[in-house]
VOBA-1610 file (N, C-alpha, C; in pm, whole numbers, padded with zeros to 5 digits, always signed):
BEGIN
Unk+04472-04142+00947Unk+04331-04120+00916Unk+04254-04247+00949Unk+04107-04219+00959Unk+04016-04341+00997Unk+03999-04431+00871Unk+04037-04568+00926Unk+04051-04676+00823Unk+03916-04642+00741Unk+03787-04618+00796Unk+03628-04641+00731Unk+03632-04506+00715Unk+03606-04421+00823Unk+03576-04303+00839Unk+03619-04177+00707Unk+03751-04207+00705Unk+03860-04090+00624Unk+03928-04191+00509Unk+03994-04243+00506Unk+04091-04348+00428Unk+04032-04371+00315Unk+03924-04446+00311Unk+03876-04498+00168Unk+03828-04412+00096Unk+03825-04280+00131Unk+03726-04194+00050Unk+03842-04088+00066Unk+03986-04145+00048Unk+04082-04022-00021Unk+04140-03946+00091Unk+04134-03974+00194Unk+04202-03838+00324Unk+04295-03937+00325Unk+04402-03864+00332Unk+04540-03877+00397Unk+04602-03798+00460Unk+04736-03830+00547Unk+04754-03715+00686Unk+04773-03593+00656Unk+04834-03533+00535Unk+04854-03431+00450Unk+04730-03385+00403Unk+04681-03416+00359Unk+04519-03336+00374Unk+04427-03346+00479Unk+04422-03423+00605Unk+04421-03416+00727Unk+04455-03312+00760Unk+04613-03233+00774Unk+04672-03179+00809Unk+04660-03059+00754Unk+04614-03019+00581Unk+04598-02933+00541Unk+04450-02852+00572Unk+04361-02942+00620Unk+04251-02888+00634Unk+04234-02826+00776Unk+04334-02882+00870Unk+04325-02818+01017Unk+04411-02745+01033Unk+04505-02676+00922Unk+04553-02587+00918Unk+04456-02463+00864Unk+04395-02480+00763Unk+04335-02383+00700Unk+04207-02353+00792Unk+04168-02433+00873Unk+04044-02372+00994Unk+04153-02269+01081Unk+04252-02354+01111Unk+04291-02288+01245Unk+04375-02126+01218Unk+04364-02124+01062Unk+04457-01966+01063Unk+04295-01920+01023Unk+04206-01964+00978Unk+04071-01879+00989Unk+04042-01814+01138Unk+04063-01939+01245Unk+03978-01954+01339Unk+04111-01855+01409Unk+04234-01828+01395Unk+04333-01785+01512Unk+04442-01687+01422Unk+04403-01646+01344Unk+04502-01565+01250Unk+04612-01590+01211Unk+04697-01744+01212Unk+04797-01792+01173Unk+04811-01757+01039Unk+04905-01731+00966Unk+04955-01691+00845Unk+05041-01834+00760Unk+05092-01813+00615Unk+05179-01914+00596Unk+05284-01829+00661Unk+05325-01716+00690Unk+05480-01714+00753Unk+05492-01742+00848Unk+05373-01794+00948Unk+05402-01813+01104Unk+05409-02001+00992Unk+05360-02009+01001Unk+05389-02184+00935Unk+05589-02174+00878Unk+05616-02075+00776Unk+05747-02080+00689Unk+05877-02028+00852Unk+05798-01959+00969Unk+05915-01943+01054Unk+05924-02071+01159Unk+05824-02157+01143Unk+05878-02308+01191Unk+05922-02348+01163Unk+05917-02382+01032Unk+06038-02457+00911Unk+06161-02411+00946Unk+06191-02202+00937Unk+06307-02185+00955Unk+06355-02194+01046Unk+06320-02169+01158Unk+06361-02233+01292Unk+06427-02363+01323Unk+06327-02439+01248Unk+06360-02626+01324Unk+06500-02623+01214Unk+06461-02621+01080Unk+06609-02625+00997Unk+06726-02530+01037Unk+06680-02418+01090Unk+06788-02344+01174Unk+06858-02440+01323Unk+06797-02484+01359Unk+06784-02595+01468Unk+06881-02702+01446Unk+06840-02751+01334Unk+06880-02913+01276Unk+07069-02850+01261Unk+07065-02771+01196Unk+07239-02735+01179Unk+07290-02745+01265Unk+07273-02758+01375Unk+07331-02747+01550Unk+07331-02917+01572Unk+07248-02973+01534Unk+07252-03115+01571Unk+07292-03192+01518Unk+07395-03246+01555Unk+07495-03372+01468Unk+07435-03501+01411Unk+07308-03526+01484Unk+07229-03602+01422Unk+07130-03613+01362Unk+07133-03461+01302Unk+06941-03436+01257Unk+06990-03487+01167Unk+06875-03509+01043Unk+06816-03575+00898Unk+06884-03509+00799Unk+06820-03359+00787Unk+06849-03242+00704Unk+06896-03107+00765Unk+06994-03110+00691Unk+07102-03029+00769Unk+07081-02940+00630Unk+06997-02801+00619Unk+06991-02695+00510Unk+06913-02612+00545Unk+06992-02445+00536Unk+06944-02362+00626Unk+06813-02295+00501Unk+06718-02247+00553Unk+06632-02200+00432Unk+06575-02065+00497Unk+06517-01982+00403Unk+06522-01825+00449Unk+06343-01866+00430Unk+06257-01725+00467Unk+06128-01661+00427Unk+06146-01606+00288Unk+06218-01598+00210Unk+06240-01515+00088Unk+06245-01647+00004Unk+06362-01768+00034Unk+06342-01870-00082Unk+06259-01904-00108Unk+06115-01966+00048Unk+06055-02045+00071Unk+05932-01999-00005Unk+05903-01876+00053Unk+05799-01832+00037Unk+05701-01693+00001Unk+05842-01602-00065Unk+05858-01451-00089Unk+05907-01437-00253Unk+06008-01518-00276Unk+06083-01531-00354Unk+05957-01547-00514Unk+06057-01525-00645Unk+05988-01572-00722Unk+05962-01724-00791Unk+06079-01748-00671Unk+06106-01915-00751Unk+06091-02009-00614Unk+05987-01941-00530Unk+05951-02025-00427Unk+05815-02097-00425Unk+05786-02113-00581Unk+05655-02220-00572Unk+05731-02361-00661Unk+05889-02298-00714Unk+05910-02418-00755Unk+06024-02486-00612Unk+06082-02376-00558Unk+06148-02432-00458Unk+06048-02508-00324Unk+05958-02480-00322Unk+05856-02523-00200Unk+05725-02511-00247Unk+05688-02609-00310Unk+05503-02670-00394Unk+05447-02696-00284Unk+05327-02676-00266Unk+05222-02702-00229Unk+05211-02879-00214Unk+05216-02923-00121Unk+05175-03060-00082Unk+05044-03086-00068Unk+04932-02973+00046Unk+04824-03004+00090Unk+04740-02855+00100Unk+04734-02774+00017Unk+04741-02624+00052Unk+04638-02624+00222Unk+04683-02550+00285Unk+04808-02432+00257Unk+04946-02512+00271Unk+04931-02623+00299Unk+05104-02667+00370Unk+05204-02728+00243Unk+05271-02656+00216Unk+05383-02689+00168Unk+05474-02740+00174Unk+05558-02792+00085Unk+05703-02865+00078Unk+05757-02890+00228Unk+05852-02765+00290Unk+05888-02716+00397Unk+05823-02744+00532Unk+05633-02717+00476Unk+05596-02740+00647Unk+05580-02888+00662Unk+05632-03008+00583Unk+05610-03124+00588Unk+05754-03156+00605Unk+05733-03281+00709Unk+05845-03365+00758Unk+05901-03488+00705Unk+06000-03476+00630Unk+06031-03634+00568Unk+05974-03736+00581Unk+05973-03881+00519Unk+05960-03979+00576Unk+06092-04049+00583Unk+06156-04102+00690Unk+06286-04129+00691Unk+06215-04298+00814Unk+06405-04359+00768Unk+06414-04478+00868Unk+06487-04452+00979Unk+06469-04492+01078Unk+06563-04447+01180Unk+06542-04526+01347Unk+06656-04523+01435Unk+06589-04590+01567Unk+06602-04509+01662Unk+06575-04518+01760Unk+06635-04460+01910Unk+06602-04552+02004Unk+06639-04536+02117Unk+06607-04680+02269Unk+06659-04540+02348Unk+06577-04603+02511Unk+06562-04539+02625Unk+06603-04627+02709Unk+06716-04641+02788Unk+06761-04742+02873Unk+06702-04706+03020Unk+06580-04767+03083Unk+06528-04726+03212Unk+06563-04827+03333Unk+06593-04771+03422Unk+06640-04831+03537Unk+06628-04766+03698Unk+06619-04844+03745Unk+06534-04757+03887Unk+06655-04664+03932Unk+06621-04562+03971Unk+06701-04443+04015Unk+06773-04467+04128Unk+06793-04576+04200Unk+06896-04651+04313Unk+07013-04688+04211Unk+06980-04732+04080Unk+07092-04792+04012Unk+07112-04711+03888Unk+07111-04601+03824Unk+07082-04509+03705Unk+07253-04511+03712Unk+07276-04483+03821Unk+07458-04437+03771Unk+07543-04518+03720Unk+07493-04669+03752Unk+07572-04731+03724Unk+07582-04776+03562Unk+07466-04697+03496Unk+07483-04698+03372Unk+07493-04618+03283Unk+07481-04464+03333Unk+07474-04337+03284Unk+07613-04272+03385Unk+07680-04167+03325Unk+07712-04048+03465Unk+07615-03965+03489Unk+07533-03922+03448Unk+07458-03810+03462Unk+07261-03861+03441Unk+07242-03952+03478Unk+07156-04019+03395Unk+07035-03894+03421Unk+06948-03917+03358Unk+06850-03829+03345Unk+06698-03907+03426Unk+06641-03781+03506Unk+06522-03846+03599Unk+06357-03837+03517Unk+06280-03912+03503Unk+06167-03918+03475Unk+06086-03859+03585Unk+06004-03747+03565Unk+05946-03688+03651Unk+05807-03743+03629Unk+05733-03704+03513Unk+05603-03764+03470Unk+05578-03794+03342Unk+05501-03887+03290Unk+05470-03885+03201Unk+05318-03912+03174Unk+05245-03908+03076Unk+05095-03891+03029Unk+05074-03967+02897Unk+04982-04026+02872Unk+04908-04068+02759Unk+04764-04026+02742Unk+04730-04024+02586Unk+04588-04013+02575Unk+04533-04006+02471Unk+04426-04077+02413Unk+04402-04072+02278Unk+04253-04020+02274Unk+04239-03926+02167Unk+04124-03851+02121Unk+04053-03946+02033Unk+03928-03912+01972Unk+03799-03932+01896Unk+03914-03956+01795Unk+03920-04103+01688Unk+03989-04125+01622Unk+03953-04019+01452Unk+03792-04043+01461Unk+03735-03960+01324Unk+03756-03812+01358Unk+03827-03727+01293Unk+03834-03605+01347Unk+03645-03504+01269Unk+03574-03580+01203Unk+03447-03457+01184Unk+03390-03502+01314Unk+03435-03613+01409Unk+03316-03627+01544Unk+03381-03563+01632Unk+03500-03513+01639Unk+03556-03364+01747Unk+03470-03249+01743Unk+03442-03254+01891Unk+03363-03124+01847Unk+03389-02943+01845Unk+03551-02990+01853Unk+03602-02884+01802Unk+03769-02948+01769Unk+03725-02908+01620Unk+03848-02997+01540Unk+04034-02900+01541Unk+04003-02806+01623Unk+04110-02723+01631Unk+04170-02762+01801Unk+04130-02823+01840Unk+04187-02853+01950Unk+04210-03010+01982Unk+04316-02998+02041Unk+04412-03137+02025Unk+04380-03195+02192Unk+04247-03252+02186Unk+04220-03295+02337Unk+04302-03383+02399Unk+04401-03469+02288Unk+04497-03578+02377Unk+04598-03511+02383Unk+04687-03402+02348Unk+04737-03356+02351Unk+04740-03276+02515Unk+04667-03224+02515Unk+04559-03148+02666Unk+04560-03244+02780Unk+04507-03375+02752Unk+04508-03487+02846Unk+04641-03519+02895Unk+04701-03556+02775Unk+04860-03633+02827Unk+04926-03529+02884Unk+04959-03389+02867Unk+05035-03301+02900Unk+04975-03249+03030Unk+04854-03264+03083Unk+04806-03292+03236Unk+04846-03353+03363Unk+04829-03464+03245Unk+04844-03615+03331Unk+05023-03619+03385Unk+05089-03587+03288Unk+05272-03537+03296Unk+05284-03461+03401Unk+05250-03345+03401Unk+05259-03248+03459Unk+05190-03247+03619Unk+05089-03310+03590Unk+05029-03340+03769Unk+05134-03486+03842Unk+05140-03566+03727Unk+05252-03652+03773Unk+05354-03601+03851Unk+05419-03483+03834Unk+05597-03498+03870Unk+05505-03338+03927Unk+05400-03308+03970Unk+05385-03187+04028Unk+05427-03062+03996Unk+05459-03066+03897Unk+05490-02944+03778Unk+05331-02875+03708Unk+05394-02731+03667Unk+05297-02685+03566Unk+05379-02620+03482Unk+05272-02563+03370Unk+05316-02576+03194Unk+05454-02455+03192Unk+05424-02380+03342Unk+05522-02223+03306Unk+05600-02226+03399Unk+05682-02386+03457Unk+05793-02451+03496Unk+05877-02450+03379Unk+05829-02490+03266Unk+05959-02554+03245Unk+06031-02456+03135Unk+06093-02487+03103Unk+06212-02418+03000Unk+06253-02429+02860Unk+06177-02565+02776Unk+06172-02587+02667Unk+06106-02694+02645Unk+06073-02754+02507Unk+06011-02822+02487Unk+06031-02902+02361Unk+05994-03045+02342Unk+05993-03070+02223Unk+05875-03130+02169Unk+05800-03063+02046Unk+05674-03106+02015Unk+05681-03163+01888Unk+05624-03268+01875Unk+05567-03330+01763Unk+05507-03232+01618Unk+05639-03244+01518Unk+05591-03097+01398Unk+05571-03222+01318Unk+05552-03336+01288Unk+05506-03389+01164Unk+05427-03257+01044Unk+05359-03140+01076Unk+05354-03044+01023Unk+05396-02919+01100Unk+05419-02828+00990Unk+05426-02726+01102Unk+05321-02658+01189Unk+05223-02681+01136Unk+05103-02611+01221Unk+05076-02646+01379Unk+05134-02797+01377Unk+05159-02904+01498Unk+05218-02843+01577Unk+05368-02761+01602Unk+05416-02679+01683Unk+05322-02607+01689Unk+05257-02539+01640Unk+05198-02424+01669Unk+05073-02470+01813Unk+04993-02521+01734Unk+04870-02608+01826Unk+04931-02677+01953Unk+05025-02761+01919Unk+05073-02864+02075Unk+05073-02727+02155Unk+05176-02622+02109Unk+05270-02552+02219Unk+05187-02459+02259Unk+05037-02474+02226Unk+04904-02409+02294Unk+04827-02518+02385Unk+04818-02606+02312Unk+04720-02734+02414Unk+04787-02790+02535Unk+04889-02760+02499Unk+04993-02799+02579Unk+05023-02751+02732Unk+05006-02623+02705Unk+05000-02490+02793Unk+05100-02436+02830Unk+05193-02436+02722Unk+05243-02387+02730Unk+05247-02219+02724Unk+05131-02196+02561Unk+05043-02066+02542Unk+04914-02060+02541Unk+04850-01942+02557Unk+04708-01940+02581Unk+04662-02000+02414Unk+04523-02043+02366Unk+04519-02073+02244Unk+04510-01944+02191Unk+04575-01968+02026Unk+04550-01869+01918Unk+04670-01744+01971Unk+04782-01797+02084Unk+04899-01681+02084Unk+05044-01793+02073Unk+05058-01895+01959Unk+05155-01979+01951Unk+05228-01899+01861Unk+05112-01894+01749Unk+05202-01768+01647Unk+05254-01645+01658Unk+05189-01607+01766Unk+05256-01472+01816Unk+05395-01506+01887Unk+05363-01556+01939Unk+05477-01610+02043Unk+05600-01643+01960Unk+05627-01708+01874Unk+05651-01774+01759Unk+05689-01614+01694Unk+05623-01569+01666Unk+05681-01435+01596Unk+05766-01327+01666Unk+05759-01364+01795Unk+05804-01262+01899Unk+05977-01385+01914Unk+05989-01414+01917Unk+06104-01486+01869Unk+06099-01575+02001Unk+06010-01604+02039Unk+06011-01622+02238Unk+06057-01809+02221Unk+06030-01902+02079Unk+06031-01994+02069Unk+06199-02077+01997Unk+06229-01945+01936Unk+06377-01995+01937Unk+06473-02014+02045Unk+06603-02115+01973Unk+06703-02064+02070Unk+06735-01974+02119Unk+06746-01934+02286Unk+06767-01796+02338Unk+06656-01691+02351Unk+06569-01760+02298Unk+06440-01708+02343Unk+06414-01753+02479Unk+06265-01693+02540Unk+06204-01714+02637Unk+06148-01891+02663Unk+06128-01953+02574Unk+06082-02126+02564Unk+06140-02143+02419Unk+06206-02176+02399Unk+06304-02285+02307Unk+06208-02363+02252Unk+06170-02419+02141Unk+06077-02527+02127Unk+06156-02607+02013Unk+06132-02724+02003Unk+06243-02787+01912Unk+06336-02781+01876Unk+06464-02734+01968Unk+06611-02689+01967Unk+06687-02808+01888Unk+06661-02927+01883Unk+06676-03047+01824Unk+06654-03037+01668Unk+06572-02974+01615Unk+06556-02940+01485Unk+06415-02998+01500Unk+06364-03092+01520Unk+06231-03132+01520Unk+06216-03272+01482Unk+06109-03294+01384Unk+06168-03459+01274Unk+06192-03382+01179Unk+06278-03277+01151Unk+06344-03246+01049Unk+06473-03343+01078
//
């Protein structure tokens, strides 16, 4: 949040996050179960990965059906709950880059950088002038994609930034991957799991 702007007067990313959730299922018909089948997904996800965080499979019935799913999954930021929020954990990773004349000699299989993008939006989000759309998101995933001469319905999966869950939803539209306001559909049509049509956080996510 903005140090002046948001910060001192009580916003934090969780109510950040809760409030551009609650426009964007006004503004695009997102539900909490299109939010509770990200959760189950990425934690469906995370069990597959030897190195995710949280390794615990969770249903639509515990989370969010159930009668003991306001004590199993409270409200953090309404609408976003327990579940659609991502730990805070410690952790590292490194990217060993080396010009592609010499990649083998440090990888077998090393992996090629096609493009990549940066881009940062209006830091105060009330001066967006439309706060449901993730313009750096839009920019960098351009800039990638015109890089390595690719477009959005090349590729085959993806991994997006869920610090909430609503975040999958939005990237894997701004992104272009989907038209806006059909992430959740898409997402409901199972097209985003494993073995679906686009995979999206097969990794589990920052779960």
């Amino acid at each position: 949040s903005h140090r002046f702007a948001e910060y001192i007067y009580g916003v934090t990313l969780p109510g950040l996050a809760g409030m551009f959730t609650r426009l964007y299922m006004e503004r695009y018909g997102v539900t909490s179960e299109h939010l509770a089948m990200v959760a189950i997904k990425n934690h469906s996800n995370a069990l597959l990965n030897p190195a995710a965080h949280l390794k615990m499979p969770i249903t639509m019935e515990g989370i969010l059906h159930s009668p003991d799913a306001m004590m199993n999954n409270p409200y953090v930021s309404d609408p976003l709950r327990f579940f659609d929020c991502c730990p805070v954990s410690d952790g590292a990773a490194a990217v060993l880059l080396a010009p592609a004349d010499r990649a083998k000699e440090f990888a077998k299989s090393p992996v090629r950088i096609a493009g990549i993008g940066q881009a940062t939006d209006v830091h105060a989000v009330h001066e967006r002038p439309d706060p449901t759309v993730l313009t750096a998101v839009k920019i960098a995933s351009k800039k990638a994609f015109d890089m390595a001469g690719l477009k959005p319905g090349d590729m085959s999966l993806a991994e997006l930034h869920d610090a909430f869950t609503i975040l999958e939803i939005a990237e894997s539209e701004d992104a272009g991957f989907f038209p806006k306001g059909e992430g959740g559909k898409a997402l409901e049509r199972g097209e985003t799991r494993i073995g679906g049509r686009f995979p999206i956080n097969a990794s589990g996510g920052l779960k």
